[in-house]
Legacy VTK file of the C-alpha trace (Angstrom):
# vtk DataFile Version 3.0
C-alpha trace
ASCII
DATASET POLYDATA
POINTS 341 float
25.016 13.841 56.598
25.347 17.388 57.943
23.379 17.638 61.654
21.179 20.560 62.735
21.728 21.511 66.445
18.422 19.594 66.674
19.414 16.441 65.281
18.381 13.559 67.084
19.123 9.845 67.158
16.515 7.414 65.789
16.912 3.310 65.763
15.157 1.033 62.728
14.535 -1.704 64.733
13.398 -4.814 61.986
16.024 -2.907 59.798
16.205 -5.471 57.121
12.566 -5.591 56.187
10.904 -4.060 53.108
9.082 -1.531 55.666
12.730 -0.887 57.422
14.445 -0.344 54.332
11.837 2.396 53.002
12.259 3.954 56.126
15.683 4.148 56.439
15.637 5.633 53.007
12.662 8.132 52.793
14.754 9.514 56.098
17.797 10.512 54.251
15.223 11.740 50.908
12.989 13.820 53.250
15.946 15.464 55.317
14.414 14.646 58.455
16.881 15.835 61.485
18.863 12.488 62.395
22.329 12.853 63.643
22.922 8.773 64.182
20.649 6.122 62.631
20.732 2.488 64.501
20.210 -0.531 62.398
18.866 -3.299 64.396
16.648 -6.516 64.194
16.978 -10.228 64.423
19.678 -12.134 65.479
19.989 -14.393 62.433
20.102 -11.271 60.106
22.277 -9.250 62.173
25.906 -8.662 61.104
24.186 -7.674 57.435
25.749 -4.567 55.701
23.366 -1.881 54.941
23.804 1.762 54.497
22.349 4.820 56.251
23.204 8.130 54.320
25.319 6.739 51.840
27.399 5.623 54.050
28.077 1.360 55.009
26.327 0.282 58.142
26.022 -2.993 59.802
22.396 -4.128 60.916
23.034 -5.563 65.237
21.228 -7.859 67.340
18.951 -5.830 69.678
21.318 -5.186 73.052
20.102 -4.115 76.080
21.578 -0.593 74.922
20.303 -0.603 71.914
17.747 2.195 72.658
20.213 4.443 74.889
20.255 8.151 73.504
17.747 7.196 71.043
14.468 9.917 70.401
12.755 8.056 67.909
12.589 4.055 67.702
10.519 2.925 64.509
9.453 -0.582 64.500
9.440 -2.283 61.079
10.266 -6.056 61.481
8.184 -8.611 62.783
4.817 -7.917 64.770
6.288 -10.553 66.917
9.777 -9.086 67.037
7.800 -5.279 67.598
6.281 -7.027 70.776
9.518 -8.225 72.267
11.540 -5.203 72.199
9.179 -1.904 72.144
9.086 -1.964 75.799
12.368 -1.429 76.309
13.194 1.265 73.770
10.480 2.767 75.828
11.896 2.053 78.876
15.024 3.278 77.509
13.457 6.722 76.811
12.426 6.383 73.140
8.986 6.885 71.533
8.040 4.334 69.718
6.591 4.520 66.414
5.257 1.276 65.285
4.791 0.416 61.270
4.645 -3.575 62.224
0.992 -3.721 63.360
1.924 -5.625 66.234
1.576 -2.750 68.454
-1.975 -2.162 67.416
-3.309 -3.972 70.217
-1.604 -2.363 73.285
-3.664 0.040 75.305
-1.546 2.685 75.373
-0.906 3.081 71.687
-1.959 5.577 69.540
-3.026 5.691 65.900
-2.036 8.898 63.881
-2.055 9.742 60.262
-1.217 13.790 60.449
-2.362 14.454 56.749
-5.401 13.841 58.313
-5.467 16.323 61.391
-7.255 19.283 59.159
-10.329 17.060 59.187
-10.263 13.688 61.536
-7.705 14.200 64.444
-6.181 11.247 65.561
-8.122 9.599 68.627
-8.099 10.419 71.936
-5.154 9.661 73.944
-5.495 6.407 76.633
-2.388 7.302 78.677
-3.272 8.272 82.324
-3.152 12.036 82.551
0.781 13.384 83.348
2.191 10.334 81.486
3.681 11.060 78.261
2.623 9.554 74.773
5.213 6.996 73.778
3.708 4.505 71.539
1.985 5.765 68.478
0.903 2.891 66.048
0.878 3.832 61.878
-1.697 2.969 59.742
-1.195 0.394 56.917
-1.468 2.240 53.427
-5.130 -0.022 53.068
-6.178 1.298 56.144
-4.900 4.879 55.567
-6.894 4.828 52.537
-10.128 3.474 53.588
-9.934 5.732 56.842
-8.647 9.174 55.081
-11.752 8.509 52.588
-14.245 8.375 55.032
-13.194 11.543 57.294
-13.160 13.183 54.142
-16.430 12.603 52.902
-18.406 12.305 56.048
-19.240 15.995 56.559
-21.499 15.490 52.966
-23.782 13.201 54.128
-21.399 9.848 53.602
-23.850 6.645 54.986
-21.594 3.979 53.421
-18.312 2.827 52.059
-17.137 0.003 50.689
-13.698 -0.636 49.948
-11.976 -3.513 48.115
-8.263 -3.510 47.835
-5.899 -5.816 45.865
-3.123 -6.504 47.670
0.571 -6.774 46.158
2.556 -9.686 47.212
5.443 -7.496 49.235
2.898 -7.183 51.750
4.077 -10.835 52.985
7.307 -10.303 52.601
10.438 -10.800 50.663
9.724 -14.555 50.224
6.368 -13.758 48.536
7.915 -11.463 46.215
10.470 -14.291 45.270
7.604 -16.808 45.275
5.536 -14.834 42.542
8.588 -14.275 40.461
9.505 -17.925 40.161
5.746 -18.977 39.215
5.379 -16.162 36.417
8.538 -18.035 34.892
7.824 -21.600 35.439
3.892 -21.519 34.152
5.494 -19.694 31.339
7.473 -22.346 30.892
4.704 -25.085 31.545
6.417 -26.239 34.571
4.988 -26.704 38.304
4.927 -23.960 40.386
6.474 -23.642 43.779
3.544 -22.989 46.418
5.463 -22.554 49.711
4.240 -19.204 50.964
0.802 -19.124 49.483
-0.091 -23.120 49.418
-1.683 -21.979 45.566
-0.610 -20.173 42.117
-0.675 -15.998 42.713
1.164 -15.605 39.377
-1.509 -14.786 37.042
-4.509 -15.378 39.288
-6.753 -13.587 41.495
-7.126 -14.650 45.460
-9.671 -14.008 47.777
-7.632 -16.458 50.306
-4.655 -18.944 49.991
-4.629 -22.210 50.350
-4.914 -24.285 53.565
-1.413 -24.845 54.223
-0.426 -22.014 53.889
0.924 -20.079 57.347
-0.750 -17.016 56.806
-4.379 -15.953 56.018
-5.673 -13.326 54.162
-8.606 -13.324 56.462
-6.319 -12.050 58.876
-4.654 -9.081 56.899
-8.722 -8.169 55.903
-9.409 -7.844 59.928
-6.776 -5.932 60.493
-7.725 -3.204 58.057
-11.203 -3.516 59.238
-9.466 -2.987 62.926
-7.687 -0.482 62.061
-10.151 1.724 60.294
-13.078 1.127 62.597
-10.790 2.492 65.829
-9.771 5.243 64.180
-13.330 6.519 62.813
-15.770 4.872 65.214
-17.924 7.603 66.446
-16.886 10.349 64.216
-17.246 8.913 60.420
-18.682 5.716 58.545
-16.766 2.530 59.112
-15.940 0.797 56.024
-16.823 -2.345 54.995
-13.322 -3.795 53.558
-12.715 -6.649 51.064
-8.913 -7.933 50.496
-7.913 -9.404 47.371
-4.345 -11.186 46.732
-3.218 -9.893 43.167
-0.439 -10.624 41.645
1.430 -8.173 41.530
5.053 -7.249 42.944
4.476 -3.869 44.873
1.626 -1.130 45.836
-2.275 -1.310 46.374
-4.721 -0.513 44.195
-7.845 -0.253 45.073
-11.704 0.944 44.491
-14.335 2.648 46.718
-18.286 2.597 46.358
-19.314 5.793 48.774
-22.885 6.125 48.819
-24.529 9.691 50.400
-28.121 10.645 51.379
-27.951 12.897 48.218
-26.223 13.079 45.085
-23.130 15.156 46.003
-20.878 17.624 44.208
-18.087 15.656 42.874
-16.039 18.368 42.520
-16.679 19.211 46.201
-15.701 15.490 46.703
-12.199 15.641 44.884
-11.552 19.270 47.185
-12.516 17.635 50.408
-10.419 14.027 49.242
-7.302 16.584 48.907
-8.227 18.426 52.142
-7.720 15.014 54.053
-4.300 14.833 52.739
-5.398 12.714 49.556
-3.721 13.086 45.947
-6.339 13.683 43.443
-4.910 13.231 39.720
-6.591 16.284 37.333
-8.907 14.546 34.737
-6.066 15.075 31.984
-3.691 12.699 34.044
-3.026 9.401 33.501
-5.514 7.238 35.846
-3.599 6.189 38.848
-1.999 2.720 38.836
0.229 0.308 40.903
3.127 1.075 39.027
3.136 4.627 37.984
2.423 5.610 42.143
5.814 4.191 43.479
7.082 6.882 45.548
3.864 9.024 46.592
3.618 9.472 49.944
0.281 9.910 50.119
-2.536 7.550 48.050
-3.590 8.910 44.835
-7.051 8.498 43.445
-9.125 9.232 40.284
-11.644 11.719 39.929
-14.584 10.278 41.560
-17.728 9.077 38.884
-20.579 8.596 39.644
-22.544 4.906 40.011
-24.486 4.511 36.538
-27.684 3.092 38.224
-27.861 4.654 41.742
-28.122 8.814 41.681
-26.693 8.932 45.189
-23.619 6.455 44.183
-19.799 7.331 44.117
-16.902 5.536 42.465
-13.586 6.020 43.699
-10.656 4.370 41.903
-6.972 4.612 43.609
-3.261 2.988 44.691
-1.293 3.691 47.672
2.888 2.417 47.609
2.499 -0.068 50.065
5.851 0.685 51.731
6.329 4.461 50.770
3.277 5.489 52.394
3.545 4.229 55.840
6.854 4.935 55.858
6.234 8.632 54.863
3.597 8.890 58.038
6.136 7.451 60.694
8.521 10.211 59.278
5.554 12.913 59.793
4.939 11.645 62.781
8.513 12.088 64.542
8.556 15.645 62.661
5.402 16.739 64.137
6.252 15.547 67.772
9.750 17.687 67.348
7.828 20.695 66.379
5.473 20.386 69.507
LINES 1 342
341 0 1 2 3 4 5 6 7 8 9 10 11 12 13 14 15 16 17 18 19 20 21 22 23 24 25 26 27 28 29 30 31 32 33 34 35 36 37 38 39 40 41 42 43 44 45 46 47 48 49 50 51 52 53 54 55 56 57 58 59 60 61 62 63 64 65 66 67 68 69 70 71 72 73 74 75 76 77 78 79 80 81 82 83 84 85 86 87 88 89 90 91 92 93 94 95 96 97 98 99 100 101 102 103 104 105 106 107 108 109 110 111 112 113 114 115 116 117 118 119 120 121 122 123 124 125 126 127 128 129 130 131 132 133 134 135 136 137 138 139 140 141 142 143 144 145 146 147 148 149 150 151 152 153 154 155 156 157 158 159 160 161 162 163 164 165 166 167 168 169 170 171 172 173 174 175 176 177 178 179 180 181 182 183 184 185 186 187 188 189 190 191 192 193 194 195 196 197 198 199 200 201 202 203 204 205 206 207 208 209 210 211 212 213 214 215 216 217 218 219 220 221 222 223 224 225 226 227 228 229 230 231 232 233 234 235 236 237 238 239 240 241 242 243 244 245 246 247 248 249 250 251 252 253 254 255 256 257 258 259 260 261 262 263 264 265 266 267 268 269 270 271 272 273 274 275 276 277 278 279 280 281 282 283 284 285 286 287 288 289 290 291 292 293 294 295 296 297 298 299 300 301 302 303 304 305 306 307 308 309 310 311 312 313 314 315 316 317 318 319 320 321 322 323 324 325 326 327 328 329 330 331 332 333 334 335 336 337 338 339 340
């Protein structure tokens, strides 16, 4: 790719993820300034051909200069593997810009969505004054939405939101996608379904948590939506109540909303202030927003809101978010806007 005198080097550290490979791919669609892109992540994956701008790469084991030169490192693997090595691509010079979650928790981090800015900045920094921002964490597409909603309605009298999403199995990871595939085709065969990442049947079924063998939790992925919506909005807007639902499905949330104000609001005024918070609202003629026909949108995209049949004051939102496009779209926006500063 051609490179702008102020092309920079970024790293993809977790490179061979779902989240890595978005990334690495919504850099070379959105043009964003990158002179050298460095694959990097595990050691047992590393030697792995990719390609960065149509051109073959090779994914490395993280080196101790692995983060020299580098502007932007964006952390995609792992939580565990974000923990290990974001201090030294830090170290190393780099900001950080964390799409794992497993930077949530540090201190120094901060959360950004800038679709947002026009009406919910990000929070206040917690570096010590003189110290540069390094580490800013991004939002999981659940989050985003359940966070952009709330800013955006807020100023209208917004007391409370509720939020149930149905997660898509690529959230887990590629093993979940392989896992659902294989039991769609065996119970429509009448055979017994492997249960290895779920411990229970997804295909064709509805979860509101996986079985007890399983090694993850859905518990777990429903606090850390709540944790990430309530630091970002605590003080300023409503903080949602979320409910996570395993659906079987291979890609993208979809999701619904119950907002409920002190009076009966506008909904037209809704839809303009849901698109003032960086929202997509589809016109009334379009065709309702759905898991599948979302795939590439950068930003969630809702319904027009309805109203609640029974309660006057009641609000029905009805949206999906691409799981992967979406965060990976807001790391992007996030390196752009800390060029432009």
């Amino acid at each position: 790719m051609t490179a702008p005198k102020e092309a920079v080097r970024v790293a993809i550290a977790g490179a061979s993820s779902l989240l890595g490979k978005e990334l690495n791919l919504w850099l070379e669609e959105s043009n964003f300034p990158a002179i050298d892109i460095r694959l990097v992540d595990e050691e047992f994956v590393a030697g792995t051909l990719a390609e960065v701008g149509g051109e073959p790469a090779v994914i490395e084991t993280v080196t101790q200069d692995s983060f020299e030169r580098v502007r932007f490192a964006f952390f995609t693997g792992s939580p565990e593997f974000s923990r290990r090595h974001a201090a030294e691509a830090r170290r190393a010079g780099a900001v950080v810009i964390d799409l794992s979650g497993g930077l949530v928790a540090d201190p120094k981090s901060r959360p950004w969505i800038p679709t947002l800015d026009a009406v919910l900045s990000s929070p206040a920094e917690s570096v010590p004054p003189g110290e540069p921002q390094s580490l800013f964490v991004v939002p999981s597409a659940p989050a985003d939405v359940a966070i952009s909603i709330s800013a955006a309605l807020a100023p209208v009298g917004l007391e409370h939101l509720v939020v149930t999403v149905l997660q898509p199995v690529s959230e887990v990871g590629p093993e979940a996608i392989k896992e659902l595939e294989s039991q769609v085709v065996k119970l429509l065969s009448f055979q017994p379904v492997s249960q290895t990442v779920f411990d229970a049947q997804v295909g064709f079924n509805m979860l509101s948590s996986y079985g007890p063998e399983s090694r993850i939790k859905l518990a777990d992925a429903r606090a850390k939506i709540a944790s990430e919506s309530k630091r970002y909005l605590v003080g300023r807007a409503p903080v949602p109540a979320i409910m996570l639902v395993q659906a079987p499905v291979f890609y993208s949330h979809a999701f619904t909303a119950y907002a409920e104000f002190k009076a009966a609001p506008e909904l037209e005024d809704l839809s303009a202030r849901l698109r003032a918070a960086g929202l997509k609202v589809a016109r009334a003629k379009d065709e309702p927003p759905t898991n599948v026909n979302i795939v590439g949108e950068v930003r969630p995209v809702l319904r027009q809101p309805e109203r609640d049949p029974g309660i006057e004051t009641g609000v029905w939102l009805w949206g999906a978010a691409d799981n992967l496009r979406v965060p990976a779209a807001t790391a992007v926006s996030i390196a752009e806007k800390l060029l432009a500063s």
